[in-house]
C-alpha positions as CSV (number, residue, x, y, z in Angstrom):
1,X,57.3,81.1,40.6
2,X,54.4,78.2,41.5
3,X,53.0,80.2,44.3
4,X,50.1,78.5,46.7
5,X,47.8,81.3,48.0
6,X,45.1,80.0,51.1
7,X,42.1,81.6,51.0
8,X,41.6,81.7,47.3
9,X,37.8,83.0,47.3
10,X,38.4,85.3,50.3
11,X,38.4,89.2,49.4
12,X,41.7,89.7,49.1
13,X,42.9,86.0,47.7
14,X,40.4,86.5,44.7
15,X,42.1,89.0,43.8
16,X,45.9,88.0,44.2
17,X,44.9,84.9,42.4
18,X,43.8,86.8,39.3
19,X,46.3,89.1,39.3
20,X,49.7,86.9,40.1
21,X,48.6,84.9,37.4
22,X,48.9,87.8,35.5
23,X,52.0,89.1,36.4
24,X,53.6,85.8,35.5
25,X,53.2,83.3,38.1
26,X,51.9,80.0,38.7
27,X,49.1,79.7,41.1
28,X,47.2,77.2,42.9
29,X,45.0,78.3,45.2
30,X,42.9,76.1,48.2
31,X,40.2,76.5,50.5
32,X,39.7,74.7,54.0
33,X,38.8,71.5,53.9
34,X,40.5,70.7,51.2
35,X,43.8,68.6,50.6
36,X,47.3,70.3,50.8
37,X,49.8,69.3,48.5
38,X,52.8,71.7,48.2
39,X,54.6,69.5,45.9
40,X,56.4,72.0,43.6
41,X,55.7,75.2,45.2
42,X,57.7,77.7,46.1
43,X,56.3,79.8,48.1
44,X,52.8,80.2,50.1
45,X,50.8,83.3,50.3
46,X,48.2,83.3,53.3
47,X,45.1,86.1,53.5
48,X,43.1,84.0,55.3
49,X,42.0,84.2,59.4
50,X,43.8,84.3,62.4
51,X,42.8,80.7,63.4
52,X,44.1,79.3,60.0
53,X,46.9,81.3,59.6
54,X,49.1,79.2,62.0
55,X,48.2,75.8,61.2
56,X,48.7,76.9,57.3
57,X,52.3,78.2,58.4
58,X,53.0,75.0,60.4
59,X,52.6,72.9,57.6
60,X,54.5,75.1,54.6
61,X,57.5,76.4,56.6
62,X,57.7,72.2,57.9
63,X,58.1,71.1,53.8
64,X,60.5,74.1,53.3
65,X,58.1,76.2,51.7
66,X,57.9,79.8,52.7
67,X,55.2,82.0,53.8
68,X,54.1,85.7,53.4
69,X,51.1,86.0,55.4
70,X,48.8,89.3,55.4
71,X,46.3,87.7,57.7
72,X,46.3,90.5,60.8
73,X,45.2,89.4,64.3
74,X,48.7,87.7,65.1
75,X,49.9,88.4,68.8
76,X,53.4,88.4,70.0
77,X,53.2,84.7,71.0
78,X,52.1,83.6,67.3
79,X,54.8,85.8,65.4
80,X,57.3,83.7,68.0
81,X,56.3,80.6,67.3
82,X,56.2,81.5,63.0
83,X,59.8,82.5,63.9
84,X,60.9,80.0,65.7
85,X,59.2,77.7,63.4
86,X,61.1,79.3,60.5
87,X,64.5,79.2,61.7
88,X,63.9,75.2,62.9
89,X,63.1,74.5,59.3
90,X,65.7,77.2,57.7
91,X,63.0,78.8,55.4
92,X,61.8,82.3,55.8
93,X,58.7,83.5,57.0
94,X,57.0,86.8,56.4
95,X,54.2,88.6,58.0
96,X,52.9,92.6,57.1
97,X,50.4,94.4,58.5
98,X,49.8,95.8,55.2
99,X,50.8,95.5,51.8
100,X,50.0,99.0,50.5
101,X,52.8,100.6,49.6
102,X,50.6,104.3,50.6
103,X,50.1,102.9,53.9
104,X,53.3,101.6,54.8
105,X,54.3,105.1,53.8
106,X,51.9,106.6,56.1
107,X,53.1,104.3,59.0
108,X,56.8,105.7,58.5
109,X,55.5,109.7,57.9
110,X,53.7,109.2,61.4
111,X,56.5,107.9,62.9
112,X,58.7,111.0,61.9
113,X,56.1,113.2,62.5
114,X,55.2,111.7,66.2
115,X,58.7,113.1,67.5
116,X,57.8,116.6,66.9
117,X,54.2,116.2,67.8
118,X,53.3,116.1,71.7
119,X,49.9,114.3,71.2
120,X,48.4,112.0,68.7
121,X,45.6,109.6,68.2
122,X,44.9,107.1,65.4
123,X,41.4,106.4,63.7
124,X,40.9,103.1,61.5
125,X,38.2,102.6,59.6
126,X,37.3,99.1,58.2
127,X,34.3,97.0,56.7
128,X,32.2,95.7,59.2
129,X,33.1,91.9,57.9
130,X,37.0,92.4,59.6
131,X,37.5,90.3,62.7
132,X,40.2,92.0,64.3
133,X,40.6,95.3,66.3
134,X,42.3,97.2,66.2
135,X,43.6,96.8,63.3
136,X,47.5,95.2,62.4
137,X,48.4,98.5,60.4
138,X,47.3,100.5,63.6
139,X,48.6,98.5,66.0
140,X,51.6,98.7,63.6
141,X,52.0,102.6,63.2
142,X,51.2,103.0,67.1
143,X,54.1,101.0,68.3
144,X,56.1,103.0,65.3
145,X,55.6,106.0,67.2
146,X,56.6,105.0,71.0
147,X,53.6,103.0,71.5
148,X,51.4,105.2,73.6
149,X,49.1,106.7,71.2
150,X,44.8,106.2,71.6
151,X,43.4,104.0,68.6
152,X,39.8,104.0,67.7
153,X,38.3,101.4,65.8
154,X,35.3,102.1,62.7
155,X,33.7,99.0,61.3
156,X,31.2,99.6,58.9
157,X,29.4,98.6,55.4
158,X,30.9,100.1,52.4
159,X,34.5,100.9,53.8
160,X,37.2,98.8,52.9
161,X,41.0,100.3,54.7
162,X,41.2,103.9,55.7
163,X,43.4,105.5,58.2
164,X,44.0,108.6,59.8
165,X,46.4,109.6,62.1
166,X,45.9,112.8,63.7
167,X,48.8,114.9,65.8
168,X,48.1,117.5,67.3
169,X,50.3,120.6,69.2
170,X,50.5,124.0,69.9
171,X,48.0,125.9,67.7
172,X,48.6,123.0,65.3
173,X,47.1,119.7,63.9
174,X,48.7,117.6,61.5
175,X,46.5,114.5,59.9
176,X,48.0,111.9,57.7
177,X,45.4,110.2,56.0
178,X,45.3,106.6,54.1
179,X,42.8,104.5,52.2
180,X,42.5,101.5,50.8
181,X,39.7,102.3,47.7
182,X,40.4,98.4,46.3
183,X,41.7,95.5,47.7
184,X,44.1,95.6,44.3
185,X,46.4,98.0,46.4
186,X,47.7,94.8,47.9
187,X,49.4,93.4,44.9
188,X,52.4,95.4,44.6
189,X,53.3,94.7,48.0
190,X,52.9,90.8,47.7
191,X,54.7,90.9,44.3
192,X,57.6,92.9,46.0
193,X,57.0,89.6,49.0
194,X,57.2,86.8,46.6
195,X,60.4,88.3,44.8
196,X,62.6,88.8,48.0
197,X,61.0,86.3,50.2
198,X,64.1,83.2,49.4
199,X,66.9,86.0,49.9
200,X,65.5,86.8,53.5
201,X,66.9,85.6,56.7
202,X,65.7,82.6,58.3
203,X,63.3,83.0,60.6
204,X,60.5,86.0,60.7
205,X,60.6,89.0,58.9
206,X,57.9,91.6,59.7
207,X,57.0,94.7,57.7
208,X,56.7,95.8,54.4
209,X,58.9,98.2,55.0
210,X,62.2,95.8,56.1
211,X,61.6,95.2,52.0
212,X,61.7,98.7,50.7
């Protein structure tokens, strides 16, 4: 697959362009400022910012080309438009919170847990260099489990993506705890993207869980 990734020296797309080479694909990868020519791909990958993101989408899903975007910080209003977008051009588009497999795993244990839990808070830890908070993957897990739960936000030098989510009842806690120790946690889950992307709806598809 020739795959376009934005953000090619950014944390994360240094990585995915090393290591979907390696796995196979063709990769181009561009920085802003710099000319967009998606002659020949197939498919874009975007880690970039929130104020990028859209504008990068706009211009893939209009030549056909679709998009799995990691960049968190998306409200409600931008995921409508990348949908409506996406089912005006009849390409897919598709946006995760996070592309661990561990922490989408942790997102769907919390969200079992939560119904025999009366209380519950979340605690996400991040590097200090993150723009958003809270996080996607909190935001994510809280709305998984009913929506009212208390996030607290950690940014700070030498952490990368940790999360713990912390129930508590009668004589009981319960803590389900994720981290991110290398930013290569990510590939599995954008591998597992690029491979069922085409054979998704049109339109939006959120979660890395709607793929497992």
């Amino acid at each position: 697959m020739r795959v376009l990734i934005f953000g090619r020296e950014g944390k994360v797309g240094a990585v995915l362009m090393q290591a979907l080479a390696a796995a196979g694909h063709d990769v181009r990868g561009l920085e802003a400022g710099e000319p967009l020519d998606l002659e020949g791909i197939d498919a874009a990958v975007d880690f970039t910012t929130p104020t990028a993101v859209l504008g990068n989408a706009t211009a893939t899903l209009a030549a056909g080309v679709p998009c799995v975007i990691g960049t968190t910080g998306l409200g409600d209003d931008d995921l409508a438009e990348l949908d409506r977008q996406a089912r005006e051009t009849t390409t897919q588009c598709f946006v995760a919170a996070n592309f661990a497999l561990g922490a989408v795993l942790m997102m769907r244990f919390a969200a079992e847990a939560s119904r025999s839990f009366p209380r519950a808070e979340i605690i996400e830890l991040h590097a200090d260099t993150k723009l958003d908070a809270p996080s996607g993957t909190a935001k994510a897990t809280a709305a998984g489990m009913g929506g009212d739960v208390t996030i607290h936000s950690v940014r700070l030098p030498g952490l990368i993506a940790h999360q713990e989510v912390i129930l508590g009842g009668l004589g009981e806690t319960l803590t389900i705890r994720h981290d991110t120790t290398s930013r290569e946690a990510f590939v599995p889950g954008v591998l597992l993207a690029l491979d069922r992307v085409r054979g998704l709806p049109h339109g939006l598809t959120v979660g890395l869980d709607a793929l497992l």
